[in-house]
Each structure stands twice: as structure tokens, then as C-alpha cells.
C-alpha positions as CSV (number, residue, x, y, z in Angstrom):
1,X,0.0,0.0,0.0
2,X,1.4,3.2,-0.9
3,X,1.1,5.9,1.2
4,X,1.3,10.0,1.2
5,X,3.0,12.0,3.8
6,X,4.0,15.0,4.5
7,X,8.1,15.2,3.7
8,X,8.9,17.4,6.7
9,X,8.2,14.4,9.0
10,X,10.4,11.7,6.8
11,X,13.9,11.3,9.1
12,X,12.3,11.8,12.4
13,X,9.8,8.3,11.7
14,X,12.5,6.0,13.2
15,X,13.4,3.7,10.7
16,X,15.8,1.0,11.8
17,X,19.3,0.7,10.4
18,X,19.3,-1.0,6.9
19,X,16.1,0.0,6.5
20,X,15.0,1.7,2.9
21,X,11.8,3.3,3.1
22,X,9.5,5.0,0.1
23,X,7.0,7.8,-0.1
24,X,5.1,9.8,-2.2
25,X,3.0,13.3,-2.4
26,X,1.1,14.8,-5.1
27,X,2.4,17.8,-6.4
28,X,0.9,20.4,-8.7
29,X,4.4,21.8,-10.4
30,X,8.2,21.8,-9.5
31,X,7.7,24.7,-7.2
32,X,5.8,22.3,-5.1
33,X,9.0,20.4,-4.9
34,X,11.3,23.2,-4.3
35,X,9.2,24.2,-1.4
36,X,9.5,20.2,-0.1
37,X,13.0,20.1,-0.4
38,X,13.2,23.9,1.2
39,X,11.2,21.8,3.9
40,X,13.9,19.0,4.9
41,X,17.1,21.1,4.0
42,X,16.8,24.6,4.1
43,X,19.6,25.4,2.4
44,X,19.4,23.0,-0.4
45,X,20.7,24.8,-3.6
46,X,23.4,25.3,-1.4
47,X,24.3,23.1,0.7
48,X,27.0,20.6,-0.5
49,X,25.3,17.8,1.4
50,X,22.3,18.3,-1.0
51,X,23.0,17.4,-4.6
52,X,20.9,18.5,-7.0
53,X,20.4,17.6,-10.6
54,X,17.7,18.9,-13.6
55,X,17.1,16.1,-16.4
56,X,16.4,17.2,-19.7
57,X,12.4,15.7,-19.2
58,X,11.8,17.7,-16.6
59,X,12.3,15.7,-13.9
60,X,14.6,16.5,-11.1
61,X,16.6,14.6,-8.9
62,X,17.9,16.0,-5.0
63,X,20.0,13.6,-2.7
64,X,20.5,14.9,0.7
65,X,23.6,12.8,2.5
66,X,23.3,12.0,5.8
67,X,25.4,11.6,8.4
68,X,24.4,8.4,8.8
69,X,22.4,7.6,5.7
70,X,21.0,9.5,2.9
71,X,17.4,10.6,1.2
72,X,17.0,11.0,-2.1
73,X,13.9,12.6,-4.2
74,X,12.4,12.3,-7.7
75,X,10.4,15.1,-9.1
76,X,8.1,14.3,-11.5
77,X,6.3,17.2,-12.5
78,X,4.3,15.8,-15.5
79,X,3.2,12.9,-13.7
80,X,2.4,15.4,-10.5
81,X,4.7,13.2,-8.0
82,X,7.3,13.3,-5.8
83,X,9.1,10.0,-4.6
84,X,11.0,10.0,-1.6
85,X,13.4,6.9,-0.9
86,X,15.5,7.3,2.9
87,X,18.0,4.6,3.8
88,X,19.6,4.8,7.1
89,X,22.6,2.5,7.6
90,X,24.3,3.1,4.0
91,X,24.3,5.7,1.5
92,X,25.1,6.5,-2.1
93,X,28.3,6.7,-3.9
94,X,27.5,10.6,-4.5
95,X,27.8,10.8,-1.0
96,X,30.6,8.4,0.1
97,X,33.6,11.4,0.5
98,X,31.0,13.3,2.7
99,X,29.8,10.4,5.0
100,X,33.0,8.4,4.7
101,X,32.0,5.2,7.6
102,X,28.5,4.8,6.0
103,X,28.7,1.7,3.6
104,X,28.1,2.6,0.0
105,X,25.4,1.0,-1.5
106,X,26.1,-0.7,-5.5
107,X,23.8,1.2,-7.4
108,X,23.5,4.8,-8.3
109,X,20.1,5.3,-7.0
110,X,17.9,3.9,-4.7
111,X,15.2,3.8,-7.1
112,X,17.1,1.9,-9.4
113,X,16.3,-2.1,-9.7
């Protein structure tokens, strides 16, 4: 079951260690992200623990690292989404020289297979 949630209460939920956890939230445009991610890290566009990325569809991509994790969100303003994936325990290999002791996981996204 999928469920919606507001994105400011994402880290503080308590997942375990190794845990990977997804959510999603309607959205009516990109601002609506902007104003998520303005929501969870404050000073995202720039704040070098939050990498951000444009694709040339639209979509966006922001990966906050984590001491020790990391959260990563899609942007999908056609399809009026956001997806939210949080994994505590390990982190990406964007993040690995900022959260050096946090195992890296083997693939470049957590929404990848």
C-alpha cells in the first residue's frame, strides 16, 4: 500500500538501520518540490550535502547525504509526484567522500532495480 505524507516528518519516523523506506506526495508543479526540499534542508541549492540535478524531461533529482544515511527525491512534474526513498545505515556513492564510515550501496540510485 502506498502511502502519502508529508516530507517534513520523513527522518524523524524511526526507521531501523538498513532499513530503505519509500514515499510519495502529489504535487501540482516543480515549485511544489522546491518548497519540499526547502522543507527537509533549508539550504538545499546550497548546501553541499544536498546534490541536486535537472534532467532534460523535466524531472529533477535532490539527494540529501546524511550523516548516517542518505534521502533521495524524484520530481516528476508531468506525472504530478514526488518520490522519496530514505535509507539509514548506507548511503550512495555521490555521498561516500562526505559520510565516509556509512557503507556505500552498488547502485547509483535507490530507485534503481
Amino acid at each position: 500500500m502506498r502511502r502519502s505524507v508529508a516530507l517534513l516528518c520523513l527522518l524523524p519516523l524511526g526507521a531501523q538501520a538498513g532499513d530503505l523506506t519509500f514515499y510519495e506526495k502529489s504535487i501540482a508543479a516543480a515549485a511544489d518540490c522546491h518548497k519540499t526540499y526547502e522543507q527537509v534542508v533549508p539550504d538545499w541549492r546550497r548546501n553541499r550535502a544536498a546534490l541536486f540535478t535537472r534532467f532534460p524531461d523535466g524531472r529533477e533529482r535532490l539527494i540529501h547525504c546524511l550523516p548516517d544515511g542518505v534521502a533521495e527525491w524524484i520530481c516528476v512534474p508531468a506525472a504530478g509526484k514526488i518520490y522519496t526513498a530514505v535509507q539509514i545505515g548506507k548511503t550512495l556513492a555521490a555521498c561516500e567522500a562526505q559520510t565516509p564510515k556509512v557503507p556505500v550501496l552498488d547502485k547509483p540510485s535507490m530507485f534503481a532495480p
